[in-house]
N, C-alpha and C positions, 0 to 999 in steps of 0.2 A: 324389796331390796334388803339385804343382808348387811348388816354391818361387820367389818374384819375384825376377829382378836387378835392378839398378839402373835398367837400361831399362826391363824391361817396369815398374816403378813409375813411371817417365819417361811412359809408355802412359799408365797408369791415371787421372796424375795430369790430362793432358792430357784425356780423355777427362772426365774429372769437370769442366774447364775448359768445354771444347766445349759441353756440358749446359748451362751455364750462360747461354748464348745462343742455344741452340738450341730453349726453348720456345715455343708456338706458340699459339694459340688453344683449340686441342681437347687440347694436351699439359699434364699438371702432373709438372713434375721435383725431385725436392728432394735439397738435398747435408747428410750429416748423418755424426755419428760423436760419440766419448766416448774421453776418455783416463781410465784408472783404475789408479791407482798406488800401490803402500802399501809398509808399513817390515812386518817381524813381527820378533818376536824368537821361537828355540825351545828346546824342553828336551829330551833325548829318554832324560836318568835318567843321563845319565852326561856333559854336556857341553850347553852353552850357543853359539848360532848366533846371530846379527843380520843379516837380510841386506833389498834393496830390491828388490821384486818388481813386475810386473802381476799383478794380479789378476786369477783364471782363472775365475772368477765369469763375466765377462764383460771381456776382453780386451780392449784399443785398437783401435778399429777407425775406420774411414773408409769412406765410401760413398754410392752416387748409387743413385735408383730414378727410374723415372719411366712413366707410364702414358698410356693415349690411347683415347679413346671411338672406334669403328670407325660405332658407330652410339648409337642410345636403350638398346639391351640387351646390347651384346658390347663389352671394352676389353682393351683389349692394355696389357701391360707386363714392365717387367726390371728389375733387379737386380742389381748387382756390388758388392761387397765386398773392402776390404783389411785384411788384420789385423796390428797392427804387435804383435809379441811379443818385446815385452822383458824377460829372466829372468823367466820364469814362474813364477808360484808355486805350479803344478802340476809343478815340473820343477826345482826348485832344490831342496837338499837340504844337510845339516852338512858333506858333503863334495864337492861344489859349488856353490859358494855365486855363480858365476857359469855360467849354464847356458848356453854355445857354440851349441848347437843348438837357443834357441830365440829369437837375434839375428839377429831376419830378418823377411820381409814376405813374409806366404801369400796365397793367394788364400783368402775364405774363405768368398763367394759369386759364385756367376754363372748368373744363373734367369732362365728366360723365364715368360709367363704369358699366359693368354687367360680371362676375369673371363664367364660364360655370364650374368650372375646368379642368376635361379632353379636354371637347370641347373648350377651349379657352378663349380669354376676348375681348370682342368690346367696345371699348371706341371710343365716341363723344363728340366733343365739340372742347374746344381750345385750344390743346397739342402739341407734337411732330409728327411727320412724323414718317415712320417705316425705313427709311432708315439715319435719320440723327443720329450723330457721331457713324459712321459705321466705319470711321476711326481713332477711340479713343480708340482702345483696349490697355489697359496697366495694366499693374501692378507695377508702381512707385510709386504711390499713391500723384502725383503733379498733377493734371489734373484741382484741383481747385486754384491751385495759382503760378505755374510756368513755367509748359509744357503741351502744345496737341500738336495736328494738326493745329491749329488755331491758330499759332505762334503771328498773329497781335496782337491778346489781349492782349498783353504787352505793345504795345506803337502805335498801330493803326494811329493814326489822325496825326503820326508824318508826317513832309514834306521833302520829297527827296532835297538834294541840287546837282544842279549839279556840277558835277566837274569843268566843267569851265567857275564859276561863282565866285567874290569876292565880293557876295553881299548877304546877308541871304536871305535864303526862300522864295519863296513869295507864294501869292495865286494860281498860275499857277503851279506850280508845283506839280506832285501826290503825295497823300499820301501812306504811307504804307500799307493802305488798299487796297489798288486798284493793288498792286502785291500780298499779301500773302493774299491767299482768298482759300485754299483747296476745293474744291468739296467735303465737307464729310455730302453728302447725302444732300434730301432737308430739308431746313433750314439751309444752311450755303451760297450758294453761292449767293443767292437772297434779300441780306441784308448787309448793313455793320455793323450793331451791334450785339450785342447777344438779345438785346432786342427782336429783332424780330426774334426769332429761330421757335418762338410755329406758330401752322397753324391751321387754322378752316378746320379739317378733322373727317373720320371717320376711324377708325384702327382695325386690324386684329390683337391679337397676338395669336398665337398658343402653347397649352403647349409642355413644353418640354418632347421630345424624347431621353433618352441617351444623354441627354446634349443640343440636337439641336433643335433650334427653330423656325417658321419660322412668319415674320410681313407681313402685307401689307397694304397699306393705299389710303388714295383718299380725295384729299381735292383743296381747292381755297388759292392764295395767293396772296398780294399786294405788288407788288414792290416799292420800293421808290427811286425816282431820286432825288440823294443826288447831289445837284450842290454845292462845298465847304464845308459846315459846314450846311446849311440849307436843311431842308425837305420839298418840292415841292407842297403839296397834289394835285395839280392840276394836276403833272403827272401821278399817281397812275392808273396801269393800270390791273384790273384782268385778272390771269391767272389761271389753273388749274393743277393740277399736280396727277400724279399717281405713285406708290413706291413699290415695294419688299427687302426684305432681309432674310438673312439665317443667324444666331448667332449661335455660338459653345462655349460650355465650359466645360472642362475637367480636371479631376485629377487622372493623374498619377505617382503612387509612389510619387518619391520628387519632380516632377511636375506639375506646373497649366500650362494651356492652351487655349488660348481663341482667336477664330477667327470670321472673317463676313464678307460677303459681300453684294454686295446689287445694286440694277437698280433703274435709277428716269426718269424721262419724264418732262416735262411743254410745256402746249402748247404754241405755238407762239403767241407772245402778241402787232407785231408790231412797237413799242416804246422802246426804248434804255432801257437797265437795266444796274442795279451797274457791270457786269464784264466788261463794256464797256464804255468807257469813252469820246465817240464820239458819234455823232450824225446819226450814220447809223439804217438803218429800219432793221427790223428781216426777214430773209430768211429761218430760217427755226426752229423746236424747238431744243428746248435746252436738253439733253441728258447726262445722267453721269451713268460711273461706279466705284466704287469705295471699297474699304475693306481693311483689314490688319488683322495680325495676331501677339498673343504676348503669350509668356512666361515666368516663373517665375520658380527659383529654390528652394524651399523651405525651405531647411537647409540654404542656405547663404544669400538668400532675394536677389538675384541675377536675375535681372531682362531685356527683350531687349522687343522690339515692331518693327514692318514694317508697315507702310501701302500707299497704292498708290492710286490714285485718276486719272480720265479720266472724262474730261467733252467737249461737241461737245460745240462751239462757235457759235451764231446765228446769224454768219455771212458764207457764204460759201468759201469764200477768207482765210478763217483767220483756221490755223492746230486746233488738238482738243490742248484742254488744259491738260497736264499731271503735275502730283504732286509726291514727293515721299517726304515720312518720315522715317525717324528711329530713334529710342530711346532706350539707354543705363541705364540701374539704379540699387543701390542698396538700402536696406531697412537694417536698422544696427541697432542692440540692442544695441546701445554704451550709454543710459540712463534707469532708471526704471519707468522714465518717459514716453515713449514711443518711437515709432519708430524714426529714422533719415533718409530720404529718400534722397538719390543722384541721381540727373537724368544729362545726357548730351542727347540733340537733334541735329540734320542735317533736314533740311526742305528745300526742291529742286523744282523748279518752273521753266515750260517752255510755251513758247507759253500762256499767262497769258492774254495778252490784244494787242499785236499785234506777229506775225511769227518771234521765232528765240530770244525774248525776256529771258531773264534768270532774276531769283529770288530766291535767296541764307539766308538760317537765321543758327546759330545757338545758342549753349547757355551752360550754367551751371547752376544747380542749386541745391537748400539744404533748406529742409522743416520739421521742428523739431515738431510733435507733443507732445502733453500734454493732452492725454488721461483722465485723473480726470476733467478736466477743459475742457473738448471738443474744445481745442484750438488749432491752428496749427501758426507759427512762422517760416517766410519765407525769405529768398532771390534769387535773380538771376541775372547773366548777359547774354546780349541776343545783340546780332551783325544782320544788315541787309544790305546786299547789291544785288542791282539791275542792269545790264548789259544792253545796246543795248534797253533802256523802253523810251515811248513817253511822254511830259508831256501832259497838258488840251489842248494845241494849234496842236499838232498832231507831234509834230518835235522829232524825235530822239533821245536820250543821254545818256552819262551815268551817275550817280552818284554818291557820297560817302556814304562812309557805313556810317550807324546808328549805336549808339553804345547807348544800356541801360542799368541801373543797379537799380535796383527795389528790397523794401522791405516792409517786411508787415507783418498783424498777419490776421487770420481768425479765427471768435468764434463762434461756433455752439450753438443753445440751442430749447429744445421742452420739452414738456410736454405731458404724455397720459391726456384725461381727459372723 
C-alpha cells in the first residue's frame, strides 16, 4: 500500500470533483464518506492515558462510486476510496499517545466491477477479500463504533503491563494488538491496522440463491513487520492468498437470520509476520477457518451473534490458533429520533502467539443514533486481559487487565450526483 502526498490527494480530490458533473443518463455516481472521532480514557493497572483518537471501527473515510448499465443485464462500475487516519485508536497507546504513522492519507479502495446479474459480479482491483469479516455477522448495529470481532480497535497500541512490575510500560512489552487479532478471514490477521484490510485481488461474488451466496477470491498481499510503532518496508515480503465463503440471509416471520462461513490459504512467505512476534522462519502456510452466525428478533430488536475462528500457526510447534465471540444486543425505540442500540460482547483467545496462551476482552456499550442528521453518538467500556503471553524478549508473564472507556460521535454524509 501506498501512502498519498499531498498531490496525489490533490488527484483524488479533483477526480471526486470531476464525478460530479460528469453524470450522464445511463450513469449514477454518488460522493459519500463519514468522519468518526472519540476521546477514550485508559487503565492499564498501573497508570492512567486520555488521549483523541479515530476510531478504527471504521475510520474517516471519503469516497466516489459510480456505475453504468452497458445494457438490460450487464453494468459496469468503480470505486475509490480515501482514508484520512488521524491517531488511531488501533495504534495509539500510554506511551504514544500521538501516533506519527498514522497522520496521513491511504488509499483505501480502488475496484472495478462488471454486475452479470444472475451470473454474478467480478470485481478487480483494490478491495476486500471474499472471506474477510465473515466473523461480523450482527445485527446490533455497533460494528462501526463499539463492537465486532476485532475487539483491538478500541485501544489496540495499548501496552500490557506486567503484573510484577512497579514501573510503567515500556517498549518491550506487547501490545494489545499482538493478543486480540481474530482470524476473521483475510485481511484481518496479516495487518495490525484496518488500514490495511483492502488486498489487490480478483473476486467472485455469486448472486443470491434463497438467500445464499457464494464469494471467492485470489489475490497478493504485503505484510508489514511492525517492530514497535514503526513500519519496516524493507521487510515486506509477498505472499499470495486464495478464499471461499458461503453467506446466508434470512427472514423469518419475526426473525432475521444471517450466517457464513468461509476457508483462506496464504502461501508461505518464509519471514516472520504480525501473528508472530519472534523471529522464527515459516514452516509451513498459514490456513484459517472461520464463520458465525446471528439473529434478530424483530418485534423487541432483541439481538445475539456467535462466531469462531481457527487459524494454523506457521510454525509447526506452535497449536492452531482458536477465537470465539459472542454478542448480546438490543435495538430500542426509546427516542423519535432513532434507534438506541445496547450491545455486550465476550471475545476468547487461545494459543494466540505462543501454546496455552489465553486472551480475554469484554465490554458494554450504547450507540444513539440521529437518523435526520445521519449521525450516531457513542459510548463504551471494554476490559483486556491476557494470561500465561510472552513479551518482545520471549519470556513469559502475565498481566494486568486493560481497562477503557471511550466516546464518540460518527457523521455520515453523501450526495447522488
Amino acid at each position: 500500500m501506498e501512502r498519498l502526498n499531498l498531490e496525489r490527494f490533490k488527484m483524488l480530490a479533483a477526480a471526486a470533483t470531476l464525478a460530479m458533473f460528469a453524470g450522464t443518463a445511463i450513469a449514477e455516481t454518488e460522493l459519500y464518506g463519514w468522519v468518526n472521532e472519540a476521546i477514550m480514557h485508559t487503565d492499564d493497572g498501573f497508570e492512567g492515558s486520555t488521549l483523541f483518537v479515530s476510531n478504527a471501527y471504521n475510520l474517516n473515510t471519503l469516497g466516489v462510486k459510480s456505475s453504468g448499465h452497458l445494457n438490460k443485464c450487464v453494468m459496469f462500475g468503480g470505486q475509490l476510496e480515501g482514508l484520512f487516519d488521524v491517531n488511531n485508536s488501533r495504534m495509539v497507546g500510554q506511551l504514544d499517545n500521538t501516533d506519527l504513522e498514522s497522520n496521513n492519507v491511504v488509499v483505501k479502495t480502488a475496484d472495478t466491477w462488471v454486475d452479470g446479474g444472475c451470473w454474478g459480479k467480478l470485481s478487480l482491483g483494490y478491495g476486500y477479500a471474499a472471506s474477510y469479516k465473515i466473523m461480523d455477522m450482527s445485527y446490533a448495529g455497533v460494528a462501526d463504533t463499539v463492537a465486532s470481532v476485532q475487539v483491538q480497535n478500541t485501544a489496540g497500541g495499548m501496552r500490557l503491563h506486567s503484573s510484577s512490575s512497579n514501573v510503567r510500560a515500556t517498549a518491550t512489552d506487547p501490545t494489545i494488538n499482538a493478543y486480540f487479532n481474530a482470524p476473521d478471514g483475510v485481511g484481518s490477521i496479516d495487518s495490525y491496522t484496518t488500514r490495511y484490510a483492502a488486498k489487490n485481488r480478483i473476486r467472485y461474488d455469486s448472486d443470491k440463491w434463497c438467500g445464499l451466496g457464494f464469494s471467492a477470491s485470489f489475490g497478493s498481499v504485503q505484510p508489514i513487520d511492525r517492530v514497535e510503532t514503526v513500519f519496516d518496508a524493507g521487510a515486506r515480503n509477498s505472499r499470495q492468498f486464495v478464499d471461499a465463503a458461503l453467506r446466508y440471509e434470512g427472514n423469518f416471520c419475526d426473525f432475521l437470520l444471517s450466517a457464513g462461513i468461509a476457508w483462506a490459504k496464504y502461501t508461505r512467505d518464509g519471514l516472520r509476520t504480525e501473528d508472530r512476534t519472534d523471529l522464527a522462519v515459516a514452516t509451513r502456510d498459514t490456513r484459517i477457518w472461520s464463520g458465525s452466525i446471528a439473529g434478530e428478533h424483530k418485534c423487541t430488536g432483541l439481538n445475539v451473534a456467535v462466531a469462531y475462528g481457527n487459524q494454523r500457526h506457521i510454525i509447526d510447534a506452535l497449536n492452531n490458533k482458536k477465537v470465539w465471540y459472542f454478542q448480546v444486543g438490543d435495538r430500542l425505540c426509546l427516542t423519535h429520533y432513532g434507534k438506541t442500540n445496547l450491545v455486550l460482547d465476550y471475545y476468547w483467545g487461545k494459543d494466540n502467539l505462543v501454546n496455552n496462551d489465553k486472551a480475554q476482552s469484554y465490554s458494554i456499550g450504547a450507540v444513539q443514533d440521529f437518523d435526520k442528521v445521519n449521525t450516531s453518538v457513542y459510548a463504551t467500556v471494554r476490559g483486556y486481559k491476557v494470561n500465561d503471553g510472552i513479551n518482545l524478549a520471549g519470556v513469559r508473564t502475565n498481566y494486568d487487565k486493560v481497562w477503557v472507556a471511550q466516546a464518540g460521535v460518527l457523521f455520515k454524509f453523501g450526495a447522488m450526483l
